[in-house]
C-alpha positions in Angstrom: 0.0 0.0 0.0 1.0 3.3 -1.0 0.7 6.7 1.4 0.5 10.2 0.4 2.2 12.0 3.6 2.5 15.9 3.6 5.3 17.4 5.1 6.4 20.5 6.7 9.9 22.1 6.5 11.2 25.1 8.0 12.0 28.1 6.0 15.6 27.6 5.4 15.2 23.8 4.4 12.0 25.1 1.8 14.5 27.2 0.4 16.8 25.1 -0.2 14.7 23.0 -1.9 12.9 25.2 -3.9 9.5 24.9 -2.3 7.1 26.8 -0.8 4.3 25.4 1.6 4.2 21.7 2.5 5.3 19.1 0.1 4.2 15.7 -0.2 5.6 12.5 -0.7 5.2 8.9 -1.4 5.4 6.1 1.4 5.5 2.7 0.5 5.0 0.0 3.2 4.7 1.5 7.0 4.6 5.3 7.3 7.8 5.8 10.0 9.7 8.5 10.2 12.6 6.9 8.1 10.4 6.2 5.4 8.8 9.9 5.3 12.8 11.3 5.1 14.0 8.2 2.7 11.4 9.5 0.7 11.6 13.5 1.1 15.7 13.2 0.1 14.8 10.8 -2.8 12.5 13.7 -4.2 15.1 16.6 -2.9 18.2 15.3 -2.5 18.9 18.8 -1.9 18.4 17.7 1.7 20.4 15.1 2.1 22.3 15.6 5.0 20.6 18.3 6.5 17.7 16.6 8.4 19.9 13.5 9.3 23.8 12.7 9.2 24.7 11.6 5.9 27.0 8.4 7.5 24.8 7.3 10.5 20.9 8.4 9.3 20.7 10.0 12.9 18.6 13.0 13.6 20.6 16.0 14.0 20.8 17.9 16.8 18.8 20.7 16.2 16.0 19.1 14.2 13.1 17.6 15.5 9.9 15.9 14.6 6.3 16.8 15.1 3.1 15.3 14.1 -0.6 14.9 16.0 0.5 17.8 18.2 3.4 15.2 19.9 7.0 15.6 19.6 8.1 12.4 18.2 12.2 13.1 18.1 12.9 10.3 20.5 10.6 8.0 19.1 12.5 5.3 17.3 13.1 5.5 13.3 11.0 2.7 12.5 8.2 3.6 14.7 4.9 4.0 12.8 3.9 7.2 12.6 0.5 8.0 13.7 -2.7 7.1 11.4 -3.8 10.5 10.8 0.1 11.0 9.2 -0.4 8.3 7.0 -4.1 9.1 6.3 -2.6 12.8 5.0 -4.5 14.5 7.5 -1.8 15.9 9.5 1.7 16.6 8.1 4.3 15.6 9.4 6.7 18.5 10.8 10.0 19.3 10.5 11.1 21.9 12.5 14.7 23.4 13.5 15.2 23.7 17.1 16.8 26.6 19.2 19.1 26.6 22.0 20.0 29.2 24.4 18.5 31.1 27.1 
């Protein structure tokens, strides 16, 4: 089964990509979150690297992962995303963290 999933990218990674608003992509299988990026850097590999290390597919640092109103950052990459992800009715977000004080 195939799964239309929107997605959500900060500013920055939108322009870089060339994009404005969500974008969508195509899941085969389980919606997780490595499918959704596997996908999103197969159709802009513009991104490649900037969401997850290029060497260890490891979330970076500053990134972090939304959907369903949950932070989902710690959630394992192979952990199903919720329903309403894969259904297309909420996005998926990616959104750049901030440190400081």
């Amino acid at each position: 089964m195939s799964y239309t999933v929107r997605v959500v990218l900060p500013a920055h990674l939108r322009a870089l990509a060339k994009v404005h608003g969500d974008v969508s992509v195509e899941v085969a299988g389980v919606v997780t979150q490595r499918t959704v990026l596997d996908a999103l850097e197969t159709d802009f590999p513009v991104l490649v690297g900037t969401i997850r290390d290029r060497t260890t597919a490891q979330r970076r640092a500053f990134v972090r992962f939304f959907a369903c109103a949950e932070d989902l950052s710690h959630e394992g990459p192979d952990t199903p995303l919720p329903e309403q992800v894969a259904s297309g009715h909420e996005p998926f977000l990616v959104v750049g963290a901030m440190a400081g004080g």
